[in-house]
Structures are given as C-alpha cells and as structure tokens.
N, C-alpha and C positions, 0 to 999 in steps of 0.2 A: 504493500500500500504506500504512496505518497502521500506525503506532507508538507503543506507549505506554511512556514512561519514568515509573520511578516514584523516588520516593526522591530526590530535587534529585540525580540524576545530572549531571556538568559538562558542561556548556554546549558543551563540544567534541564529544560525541557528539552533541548536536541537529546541529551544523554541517554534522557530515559525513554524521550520514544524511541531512539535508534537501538536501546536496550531491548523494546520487545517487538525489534526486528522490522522497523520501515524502515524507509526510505526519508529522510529528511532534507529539506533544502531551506535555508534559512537567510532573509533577504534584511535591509536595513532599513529600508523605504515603505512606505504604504502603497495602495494601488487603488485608481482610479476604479471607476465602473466600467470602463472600457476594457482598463487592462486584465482586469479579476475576469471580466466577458471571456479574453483571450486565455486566461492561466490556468482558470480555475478545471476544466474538462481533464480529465485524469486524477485530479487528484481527490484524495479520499477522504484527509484532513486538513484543516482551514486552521490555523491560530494567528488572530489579529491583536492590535491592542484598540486605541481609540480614535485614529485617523482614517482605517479603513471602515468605511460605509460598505455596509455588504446585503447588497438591494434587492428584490423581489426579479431585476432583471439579468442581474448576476447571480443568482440561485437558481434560475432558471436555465443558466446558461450551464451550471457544477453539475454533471448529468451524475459522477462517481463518486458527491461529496456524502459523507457519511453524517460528520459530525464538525461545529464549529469552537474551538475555542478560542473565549474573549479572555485575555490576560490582563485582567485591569478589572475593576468592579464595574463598570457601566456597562451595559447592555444594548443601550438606545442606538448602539449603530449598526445594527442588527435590524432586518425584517423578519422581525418571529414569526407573524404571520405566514409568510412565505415558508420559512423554515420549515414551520410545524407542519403545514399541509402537506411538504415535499418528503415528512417523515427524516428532516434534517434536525440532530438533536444540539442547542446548545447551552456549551456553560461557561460560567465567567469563576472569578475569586473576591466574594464578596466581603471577604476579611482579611485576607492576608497582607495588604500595605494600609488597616486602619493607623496601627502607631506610627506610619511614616507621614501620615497628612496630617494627622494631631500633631507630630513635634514642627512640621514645617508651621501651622497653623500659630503653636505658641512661640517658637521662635518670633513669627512676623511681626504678632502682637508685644514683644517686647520691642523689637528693634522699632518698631512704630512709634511706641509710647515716648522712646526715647530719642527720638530724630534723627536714627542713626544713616538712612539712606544717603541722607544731604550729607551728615559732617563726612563719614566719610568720601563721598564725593570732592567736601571743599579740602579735605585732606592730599589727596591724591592731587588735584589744584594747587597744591601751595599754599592752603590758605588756612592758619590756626586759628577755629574758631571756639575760644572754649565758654561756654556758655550754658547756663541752665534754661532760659528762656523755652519754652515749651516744652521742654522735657520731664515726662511725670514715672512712676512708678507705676505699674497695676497691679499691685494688692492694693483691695478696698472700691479697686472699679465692676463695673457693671459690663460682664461679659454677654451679650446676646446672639443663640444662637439659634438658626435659621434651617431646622431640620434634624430632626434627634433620630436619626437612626443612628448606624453603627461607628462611625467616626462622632457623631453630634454626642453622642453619653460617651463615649470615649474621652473625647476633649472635654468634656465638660466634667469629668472624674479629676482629670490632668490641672483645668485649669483653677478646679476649687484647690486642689496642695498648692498652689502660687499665690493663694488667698486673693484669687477673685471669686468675687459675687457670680452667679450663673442665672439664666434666665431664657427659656428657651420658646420655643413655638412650633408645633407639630399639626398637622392636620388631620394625625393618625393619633390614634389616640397612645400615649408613649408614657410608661411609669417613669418619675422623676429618678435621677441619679442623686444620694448623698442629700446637700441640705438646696440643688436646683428647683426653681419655682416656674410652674406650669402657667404661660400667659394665655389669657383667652384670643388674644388676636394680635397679627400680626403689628397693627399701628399700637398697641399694649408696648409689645416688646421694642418698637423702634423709639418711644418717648422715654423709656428707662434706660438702655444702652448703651455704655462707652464707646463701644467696637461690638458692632454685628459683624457676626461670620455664616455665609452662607456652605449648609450643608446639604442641599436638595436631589433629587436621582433627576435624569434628563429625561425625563416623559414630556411628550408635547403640551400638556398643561403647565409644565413650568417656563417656558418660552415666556421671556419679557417681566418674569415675575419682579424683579429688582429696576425699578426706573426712575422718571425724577422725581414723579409723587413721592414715592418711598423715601428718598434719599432726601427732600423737604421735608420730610417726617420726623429723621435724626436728629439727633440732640445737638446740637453748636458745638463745634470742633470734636467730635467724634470719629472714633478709625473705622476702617470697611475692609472685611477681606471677602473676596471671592476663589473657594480653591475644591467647584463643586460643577458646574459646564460652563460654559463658556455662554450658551446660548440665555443665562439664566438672565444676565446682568445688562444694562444699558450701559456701553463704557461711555458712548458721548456724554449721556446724561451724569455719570461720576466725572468725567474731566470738568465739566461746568461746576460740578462743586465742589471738587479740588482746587480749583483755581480761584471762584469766590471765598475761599476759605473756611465753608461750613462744613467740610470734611478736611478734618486734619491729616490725613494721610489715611493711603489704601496700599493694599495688598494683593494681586490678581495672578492667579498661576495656568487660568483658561482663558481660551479667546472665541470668540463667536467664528471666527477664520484663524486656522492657525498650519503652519506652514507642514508641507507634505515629508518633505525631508530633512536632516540632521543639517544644519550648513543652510538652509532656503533662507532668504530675506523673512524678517519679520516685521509688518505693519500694524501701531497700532495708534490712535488718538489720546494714547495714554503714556506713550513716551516724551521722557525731557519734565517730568512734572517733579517738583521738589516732595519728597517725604513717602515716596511712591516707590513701593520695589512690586517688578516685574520677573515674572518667572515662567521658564518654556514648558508648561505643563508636567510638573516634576514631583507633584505631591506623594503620590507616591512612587515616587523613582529614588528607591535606596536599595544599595543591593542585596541587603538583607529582604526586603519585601518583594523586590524581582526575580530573587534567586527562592521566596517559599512558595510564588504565583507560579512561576515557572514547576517548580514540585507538584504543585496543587492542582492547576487545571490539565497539565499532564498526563496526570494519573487520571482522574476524570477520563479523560478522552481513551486511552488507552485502555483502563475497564468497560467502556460503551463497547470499544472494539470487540474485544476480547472477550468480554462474558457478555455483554450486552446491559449490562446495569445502567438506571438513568437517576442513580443518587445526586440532586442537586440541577439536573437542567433545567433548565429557566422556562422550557415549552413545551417539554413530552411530558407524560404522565411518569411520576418517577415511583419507579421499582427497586426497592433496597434487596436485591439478591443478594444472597451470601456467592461468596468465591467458589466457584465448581471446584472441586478437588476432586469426586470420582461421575462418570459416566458423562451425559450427554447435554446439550440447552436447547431449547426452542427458544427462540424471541420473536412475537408475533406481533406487531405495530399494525393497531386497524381501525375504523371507522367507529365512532360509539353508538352502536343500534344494538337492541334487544335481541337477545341469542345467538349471538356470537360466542359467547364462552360456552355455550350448551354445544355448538357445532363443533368448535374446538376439543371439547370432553369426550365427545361422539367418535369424531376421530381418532382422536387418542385410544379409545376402548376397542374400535373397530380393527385397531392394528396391532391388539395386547399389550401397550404400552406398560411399562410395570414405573409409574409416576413416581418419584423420591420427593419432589417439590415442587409447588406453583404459586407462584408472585404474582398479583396484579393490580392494578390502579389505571381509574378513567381520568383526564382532564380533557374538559371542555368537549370536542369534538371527537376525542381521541382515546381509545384505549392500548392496554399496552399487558401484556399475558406473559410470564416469562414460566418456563416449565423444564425443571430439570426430569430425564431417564435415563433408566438403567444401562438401555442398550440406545443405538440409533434407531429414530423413526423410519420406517420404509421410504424407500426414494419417492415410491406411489401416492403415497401418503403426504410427504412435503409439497411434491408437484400439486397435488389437490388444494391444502389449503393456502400455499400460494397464488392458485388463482381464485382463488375465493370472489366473492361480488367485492368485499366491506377490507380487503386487504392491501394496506400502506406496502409494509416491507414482511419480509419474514426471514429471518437469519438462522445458522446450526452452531452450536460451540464442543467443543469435544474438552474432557477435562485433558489438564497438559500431563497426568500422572492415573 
C-alpha cells in the first residue's frame, strides 16, 4: 500500500508505517486540489496537516484511498461528508500538542503584559529603552477564555498557578476547571477580561466570530490572542484597534490565508505593528507534540488497515475491536437500513461460521459490523455479501500468529 504524507509530518510516522510494511513517501509542501486530483489515484493513505484542503473533488478523484490522517487536531479541512459516503475513514490527534499551545498561549501573555515585542525590537535597533511605562504583571489579571474544550481547561488549569483570574465562555455546556467562572455570554466575558484568548474548533459557524463589534466590546488596553483558525478573527478589524490603542497588544499564530510552503512570502495587515508578535502557525509545532501526533494518528491509521478498527475516526461508526491474535476478520462498512445485520448473521450461519467475536456501531447513515472467525469465510460467501444492495466496502484480516 502507498502512503503519502504531506506537510514535513515527523519522521516517527514514516517509521512506523514503513514498520508495518508500506510504502511511504513523505513530501514538505501541501497540495493544491488540483495537485491531490493528480496524486492522490494509487495511493491508499492520505496524512495531511492543516494547509491541505482535501475536497469532495479530490476524494472523488483517491479511487484506492482507504483512510485519511489529519496530524494536527483540526478536522475542518477535510470533506467528511464526502469521506464518509466514499467509506473513506478519518482521524486526527485531538490531544496530543494540547500542552504545546497552552505554553505558547502563556508565554504570549507574558511577553504581552510586559512589552516585550517592541523592546526587544528597539534593542536589536540600538536603542536602550529601559522603562516601566506599560509594562504590568498578570497575576491578579483577568484571563478570558474563548472556548473550553481541550486546550481552553488546559490553559486555564496553567494559567490559575501564574495567579490569574480565569473566566471562560462555552457554548457547550463545559464543567469549570479549579476556582474558573462560567460567563453567560460572550459580551459577559469581553467587559471582565484582560487578555481574551480565543480557543474555538473551525466549523463554519465560527467564520467571522471575532470582529470589531467584539473587539469595541474589550476592556481599554487589553491583550488578544488568537492561536485557534485563522478564519475565526477579523485581522483588519484588530489592526484598527491596535493602532487606536484600545488593544494593547495581540498575539496571532493563524491567518485567514497562510502560505503553502516552508520559505513562501507571508502577507499580512498585521505586520510592522508595535507590541504584536506574529507566529507561522506553530502552536502546536514542538517536537515533543509532533513527534507523539506522528505516534498517534499512525497507529490509528495503521490499525484501520490492518485489523480494520475505527477507535476515534471522526466519520465512521467507531468499533473498538480488540487486536486479532488468532483466526480471521470481516469488516463490513454498509448503508444503515433495517436487516442488515440479520442478513449478515444468515450468512454467516449458512457457511458454519464458528463466530469468536462481533463489534458493531451505527453512525448516522452508516453502519459498521466487524466479526472475528475461526476459520476463513468461503470465497462464495465474501463475493455474496460484497455485492450486497446496502454495501460501502467489505474487507478480510487474517490474524499475523
């Protein structure tokens, strides 16, 4: 099977898919819809990070792609839609670089508090400028945060032992962390806040959610980080109030546009601004978090292969199989209609299967059967219910012992 990784994914995922025997090819760059249209026919597995879009017309075009891995917690650049009906499974790593964007996160907020952007800038200038003059501590400030899932209680653990205040805002309904206070609404949390940091996922309802309403809304000389999409934030609308001075400084690690390759020009309306650090979407780019993402959706992908398991994909129905150790697997991917699994059972009995195990789970449209035996099913038998009316895919596993 082929693999193509894109995105200088770490090196520990080549290791271990090439461990259980693909074929790996490992690229630095992202790829267009065009180019994925060209690439993608042959190959079996997909790993992206967050610049390849990988479209309803480029899944159409993957005629041998099996399974997708996203190495990065976001999903949004992904047509699950598409996926799911083409019986293409995917998964990302929804925790594995949390502590890397909390410390980027409380790093910023210090160096913010403290105006460290500019001095060192005037430093490297020539110019000693030693001064207290806006520079404050944050213990005792009011941290507002902008989405409590997994990085948001995260940080917001991290940032109460630094003795800030916490204040968050969910839409979901989210148990506080430690001594954090649950605001009813967003304008709640923008009039109490020192530094809002936004932590939202990239569903198209969050498009535009951060603009100048909101940022009129902040507290006079208050910090702003964004290190959650790029598409979430109006930067025009933060450049205007960086420069009126009712934001004291930001923090922004995404961009609504951001360059295809390692080395591309980057544009943004938020360069050249004093108390403003800019970062090439790095939050969690540490190689401890790249090198446990790289382990993590790996193996994922590599057990969909191999045993068929869909522990944690984001659009199959997921079936926590145990690891085949003796005899045989069905994995049957099908339509969700009534009697299917009755037809399945039929078959199975009609061929004296002798059943050790059966796993199954519906999502949405979609069911999903997986059935360990003793011996292999008849070839007669496979050919049958792979052409069934209601069947996606249907795969065999042999145990390796």
């Amino acid at each position: 099977m082929k693999v193509l990784l894109l995105e200088n994914i770490h090196p520990a995922a080549v290791e271990i898919l090439e461990g259980h025997g693909f074929d790996v090819e490992l690229r630095t760059r992202s790829l267009s819809e065009a180019e994925l249209i060209k690439e993608l026919p042959g190959v079996s597995l997909l790993g992206i990070r967050s610049n390849t879009h990988l479209t309803a017309p480029a899944l159409e075009a993957a005629t041998d792609l099996m399974a997708v891995g996203c190495f990065c917690i976001g999903i949004n650049q992904v047509d699950l839609s598409a996926a799911g009906r083409r019986g293409v499974a995917v998964f990302n790593a929804p925790y594995s670089n949390t502590r890397s964007v909390v410390e980027l996160v409380i790093g910023e907020i210090i160096a913010l508090g403290r105006r460290l952007p500019e001095k060192t800038q005037r430093m490297h200038e020539g110019v000693w400028d030693k001064s207290a003059k806006g520079s404050h501590e944050v213990r005792g400030r009011t941290l507002g945060i902008v989405g409590y899932g997994n990085i948001g209680t995260q940080l917001s653990n991290v940032a109460e032992a630094l003795g800030l205040r916490v204040i968050f805002f969910d839409t979901a309904d989210r148990l506080a962390h430690g001594n954090a206070q649950r605001m009813r609404s967003l304008d709640e949390l923008l009039a109490e806040a020192d530094v809002v940091s936004i932590h939202v996922d990239g569903r198209p309802g969050n498009a535009g959610l951060f603009g100048a309403e909101e940022f009129a809304k902040m507290k006079p000389r208050s910090l702003f980080i964004n290190a959650s999409r790029g598409m979430v934030v109006d930067d025009v609308a933060l450049r205007e109030q960086v420069l009126s001075g009712h934001i004291a400084g930001a923090a922004i690690d995404v961009f609504p546009i951001e360059p295809k390759a390692q080395g591309d020009p980057f544009e943004s309306v938020l360069r050249g601004l004093d108390n403003v650090i800019l970062t090439p979407h790095v939050g969690g780019s540490t190689q401890e978090a790249q090198e446990e993402i790289g382990h993590f959706v790996s193996g994922k992908l590599a057990a969909f292969t191999r045993q068929g398991r869909t522990e944690l994909a984001v659009n199959l129905p997921t079936v926590q199989a145990p690891e085949l150790e003796v005899g045989h697997r069905i994995g049957f991917l099908h339509d969700n209609v009534p009697g299917v699994l009755a037809s399945v059972n039929d078959l199975l009995a009609d061929a004296n299967a002798n059943i050790t195990g059966q796993y199954l789970s519906t999502r949405g449209q979609q069911g999903y059967v997986v059935t360990d035996t003793l011996d292999p099913l008849p070839e007669d038998a496979l050919a049958k219910l792979a052409e069934a009316d209601h069947t996606i895919w249907l795969r065999t596993w042999s145990a390796a012992r």
